[in-house]
C-alpha positions as CSV (number, residue, x, y, z in Angstrom):
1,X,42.7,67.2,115.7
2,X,39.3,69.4,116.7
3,X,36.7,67.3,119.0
4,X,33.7,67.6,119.3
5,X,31.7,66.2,122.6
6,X,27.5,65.8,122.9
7,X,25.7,65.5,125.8
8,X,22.8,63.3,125.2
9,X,19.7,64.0,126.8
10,X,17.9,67.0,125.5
11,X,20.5,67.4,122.8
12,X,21.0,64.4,120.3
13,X,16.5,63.8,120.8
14,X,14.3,65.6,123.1
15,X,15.0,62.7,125.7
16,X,13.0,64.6,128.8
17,X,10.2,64.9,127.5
18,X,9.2,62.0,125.0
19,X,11.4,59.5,126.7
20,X,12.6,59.9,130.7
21,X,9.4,61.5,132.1
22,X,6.6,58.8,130.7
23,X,9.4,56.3,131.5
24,X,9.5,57.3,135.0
25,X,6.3,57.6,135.4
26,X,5.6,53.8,133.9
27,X,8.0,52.4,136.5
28,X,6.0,54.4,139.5
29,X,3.1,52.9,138.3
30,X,4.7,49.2,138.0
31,X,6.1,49.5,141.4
32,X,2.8,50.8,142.5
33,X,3.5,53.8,143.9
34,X,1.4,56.9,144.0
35,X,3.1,59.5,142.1
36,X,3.2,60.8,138.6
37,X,5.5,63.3,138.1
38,X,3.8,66.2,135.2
39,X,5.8,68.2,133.1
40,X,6.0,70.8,135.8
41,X,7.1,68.6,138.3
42,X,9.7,67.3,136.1
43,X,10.9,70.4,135.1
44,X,12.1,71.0,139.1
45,X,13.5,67.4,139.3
46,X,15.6,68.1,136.3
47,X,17.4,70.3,138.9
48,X,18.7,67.1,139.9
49,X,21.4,65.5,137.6
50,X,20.8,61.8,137.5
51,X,18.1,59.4,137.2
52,X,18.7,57.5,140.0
53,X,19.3,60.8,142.2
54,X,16.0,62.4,141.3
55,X,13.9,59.0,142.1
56,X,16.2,59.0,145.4
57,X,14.7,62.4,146.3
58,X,10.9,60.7,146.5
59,X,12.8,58.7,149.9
60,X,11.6,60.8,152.4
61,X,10.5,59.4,155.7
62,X,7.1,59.8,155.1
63,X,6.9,58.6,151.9
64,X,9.1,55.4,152.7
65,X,6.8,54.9,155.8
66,X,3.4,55.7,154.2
67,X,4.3,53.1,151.3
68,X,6.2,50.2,153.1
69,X,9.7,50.9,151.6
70,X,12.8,50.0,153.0
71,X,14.3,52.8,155.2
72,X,18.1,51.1,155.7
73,X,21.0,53.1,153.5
74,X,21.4,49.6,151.5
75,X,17.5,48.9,151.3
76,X,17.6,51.9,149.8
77,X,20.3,51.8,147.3
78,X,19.0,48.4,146.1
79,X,15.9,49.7,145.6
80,X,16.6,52.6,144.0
81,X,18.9,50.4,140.8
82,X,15.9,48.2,140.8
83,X,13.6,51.1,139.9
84,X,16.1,52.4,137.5
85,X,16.3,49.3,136.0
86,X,13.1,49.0,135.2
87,X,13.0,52.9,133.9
88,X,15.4,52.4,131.7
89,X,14.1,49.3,130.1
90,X,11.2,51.1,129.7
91,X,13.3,54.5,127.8
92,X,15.1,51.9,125.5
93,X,11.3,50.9,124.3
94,X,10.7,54.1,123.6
95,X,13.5,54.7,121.8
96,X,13.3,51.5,119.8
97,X,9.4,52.2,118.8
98,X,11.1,55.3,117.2
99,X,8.9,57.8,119.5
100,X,12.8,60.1,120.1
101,X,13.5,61.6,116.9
102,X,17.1,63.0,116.7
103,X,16.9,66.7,117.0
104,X,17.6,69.0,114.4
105,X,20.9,69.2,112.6
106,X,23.1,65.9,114.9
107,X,23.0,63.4,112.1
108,X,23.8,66.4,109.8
109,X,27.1,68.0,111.9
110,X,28.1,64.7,112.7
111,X,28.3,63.4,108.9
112,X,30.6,67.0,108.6
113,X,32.5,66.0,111.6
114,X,33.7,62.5,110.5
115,X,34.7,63.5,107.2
116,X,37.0,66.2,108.5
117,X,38.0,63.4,111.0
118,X,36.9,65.3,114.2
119,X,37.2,63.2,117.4
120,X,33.1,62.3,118.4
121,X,32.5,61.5,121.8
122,X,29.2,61.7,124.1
123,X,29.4,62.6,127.8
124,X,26.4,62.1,129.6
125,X,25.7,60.8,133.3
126,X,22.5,59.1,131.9
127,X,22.4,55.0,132.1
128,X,24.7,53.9,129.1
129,X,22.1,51.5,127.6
130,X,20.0,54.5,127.2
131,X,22.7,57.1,125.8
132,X,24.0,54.3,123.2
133,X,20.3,53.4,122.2
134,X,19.8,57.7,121.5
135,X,23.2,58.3,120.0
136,X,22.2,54.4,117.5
137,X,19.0,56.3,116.7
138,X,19.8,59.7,116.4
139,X,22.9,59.5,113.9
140,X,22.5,55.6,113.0
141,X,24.8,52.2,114.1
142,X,27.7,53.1,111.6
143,X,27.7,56.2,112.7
144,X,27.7,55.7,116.0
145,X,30.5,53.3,116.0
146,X,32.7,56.2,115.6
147,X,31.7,57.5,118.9
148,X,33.7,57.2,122.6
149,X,30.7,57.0,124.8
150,X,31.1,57.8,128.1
151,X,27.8,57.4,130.5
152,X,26.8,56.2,133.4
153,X,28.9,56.1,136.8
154,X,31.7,56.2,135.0
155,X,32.2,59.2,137.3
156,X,31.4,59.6,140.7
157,X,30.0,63.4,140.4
158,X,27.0,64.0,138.0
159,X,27.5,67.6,136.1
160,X,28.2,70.5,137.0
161,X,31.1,68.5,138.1
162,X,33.2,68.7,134.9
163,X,34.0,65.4,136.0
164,X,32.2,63.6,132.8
165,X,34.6,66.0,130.3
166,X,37.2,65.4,132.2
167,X,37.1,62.1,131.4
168,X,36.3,62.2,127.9
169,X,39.2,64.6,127.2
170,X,41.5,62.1,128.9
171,X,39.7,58.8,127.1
172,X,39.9,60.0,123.6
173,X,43.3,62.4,124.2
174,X,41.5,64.8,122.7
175,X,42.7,68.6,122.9
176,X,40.8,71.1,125.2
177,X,41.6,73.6,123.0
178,X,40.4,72.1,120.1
179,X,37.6,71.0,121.7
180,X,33.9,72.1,121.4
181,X,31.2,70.8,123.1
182,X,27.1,70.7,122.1
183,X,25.3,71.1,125.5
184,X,21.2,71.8,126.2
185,X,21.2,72.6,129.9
186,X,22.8,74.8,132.7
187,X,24.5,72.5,135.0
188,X,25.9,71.0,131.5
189,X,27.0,73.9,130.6
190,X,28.7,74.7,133.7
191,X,30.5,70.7,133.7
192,X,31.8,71.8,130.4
193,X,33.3,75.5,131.6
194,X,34.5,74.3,134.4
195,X,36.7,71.3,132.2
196,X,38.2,74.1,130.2
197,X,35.8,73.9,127.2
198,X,33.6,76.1,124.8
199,X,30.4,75.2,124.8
200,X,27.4,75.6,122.5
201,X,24.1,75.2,123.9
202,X,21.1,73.9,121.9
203,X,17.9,75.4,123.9
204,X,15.7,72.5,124.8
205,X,12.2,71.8,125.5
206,X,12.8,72.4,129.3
207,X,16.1,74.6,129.1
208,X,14.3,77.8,127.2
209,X,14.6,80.1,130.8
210,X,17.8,79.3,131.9
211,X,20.9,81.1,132.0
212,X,23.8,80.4,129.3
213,X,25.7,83.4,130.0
214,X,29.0,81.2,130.0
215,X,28.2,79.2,126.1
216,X,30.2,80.8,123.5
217,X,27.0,80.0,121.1
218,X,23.5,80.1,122.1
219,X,20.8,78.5,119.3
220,X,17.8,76.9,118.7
221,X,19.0,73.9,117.8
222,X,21.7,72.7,115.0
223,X,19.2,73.1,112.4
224,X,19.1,71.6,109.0
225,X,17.2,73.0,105.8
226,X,14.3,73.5,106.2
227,X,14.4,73.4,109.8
228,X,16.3,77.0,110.5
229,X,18.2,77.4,113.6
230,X,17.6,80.8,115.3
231,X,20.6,82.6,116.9
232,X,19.5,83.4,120.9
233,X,22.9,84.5,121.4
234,X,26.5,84.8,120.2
235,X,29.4,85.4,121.2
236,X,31.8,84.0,119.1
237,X,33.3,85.2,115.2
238,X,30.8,82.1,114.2
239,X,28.2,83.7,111.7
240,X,25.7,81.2,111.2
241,X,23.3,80.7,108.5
242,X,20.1,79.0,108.8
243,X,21.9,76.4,110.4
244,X,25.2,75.4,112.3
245,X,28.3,73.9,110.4
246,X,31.2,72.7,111.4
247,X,33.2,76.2,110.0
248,X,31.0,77.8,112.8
249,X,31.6,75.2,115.5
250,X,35.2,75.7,114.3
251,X,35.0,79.7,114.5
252,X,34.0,78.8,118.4
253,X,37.3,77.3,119.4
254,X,38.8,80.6,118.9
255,X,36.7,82.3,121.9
256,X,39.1,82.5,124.8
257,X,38.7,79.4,127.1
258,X,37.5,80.6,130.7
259,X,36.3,78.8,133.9
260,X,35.1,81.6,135.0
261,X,31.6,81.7,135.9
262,X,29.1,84.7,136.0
């Protein structure tokens, strides 16, 4: 039976920017600490897989000194969940007040996927309060009960580690080589390759410049009528149309799988 894995961030809504970068930014400003990351600065923290991990890499000793933060391993680590905590209480808001609309074409492939009885999963390192609340919003609650979710530090390496696929091949005994996963990012990208997966990349809002040279599919986005997909690059027999179906996601699984990276 085909699978078919999503990330969640930048690929079922366009998570950076409308929902993870204000969020962070609201807990700074709770905690009352003097930094607000822009969309720049964001852009170089997404470099860093993990929320927790990229508010971690504000800890240096001037920073902890300067703003009276503990500078113990432990004091640190409970600081940091407290933080995230808060952030993510803060992304679930957002999500809830309907400001992360699903991206093109999810709700649409997923509908296509379910009744050809694909196997639906979404792999993400992100907090699994927030990936549930995005996948709930982006396809809908019946829909998203059909889902294996697997988030959070249900892994101990955030991707590239394939680590995260990994897992979801082994949780929903789904077939690598009938599996096809939806990815927005490099390091994503990369986790997936290196699990023994194709992998179609949906460009997002902070992905545009980065290299996909591994993906078997490079576009847009899913796309939906009137909202065309555009083809960045392809090599798979897919030939889409204005926008992905499941025939092309299908034509995908028969590119060669490689962990090879270039």
């Amino acid at each position: 039976m085909p699978a078919l894995f999503f990330d969640c961030d930048g690929v079922l809504a366009d998570t950076e920017r409308l929902g993870h970068l204000p969020a962070f930014n609201e807990t700074f400003a709770q905690e009352g600490l003097p930094v607000r990351w822009s969309e720049s600065e964001y852009a170089e923290k997404l470099l860093i897989g993990g929320g927790k991990e990229r508010m971690a890499s504000l800890l240096t000793d001037e920073f902890v000194r300067e703003n009276g933060l503990p500078a113990d391993p432990e004091g640190q680590r409970e600081l940091i969940a407290r933080w995230h905590k808060t952030k993510t209480a803060a992304y679930k808001a957002r999500v809830h007040a309907g400001q992360l609309p699903g991206r093109p074409g999810v709700a649409r492939i997923v509908d296509e996927a379910l009744a050809a009885g694909w196997i639906l999963a979404v792999a993400s390192t992100s907090a699994e309060e927030s990936v549930r609340a995005t996948l709930e919003h982006a396809v809908g609650d019946e829909k998203a009960a059909h889902f294996s979710v697997l988030a959070g530090d249900v892994v101990p390496a955030k991707k590239p580690d394939p680590g995260i696929y990994l897992l979801a091949l082994e949780r929903t005994g789904a077939d690598p080589h009938e599996t096809v996963v939806i990815e927005d990012s490099r390091n994503g990208l990369l986790a997936a390759v290196a699990a023994g997966l194709r992998c179609v990349v949906t460009v997002s809002s902070y992905t545009g410049a980065e290299d996909f040279s591994e993906a078997v599919l490079v576009v847009s986005s899913l796309g939906d009528p009137g909202e065309p997909a555009q083809v960045i690059a392809n090599r798979s027999p897919a030939e889409p149309g204005p926008y992905i179906t499941l025939d092309d996601l299908q034509a995908c699984l028969r590119v060669p799988v490689s962990r090879e990276v270039t």
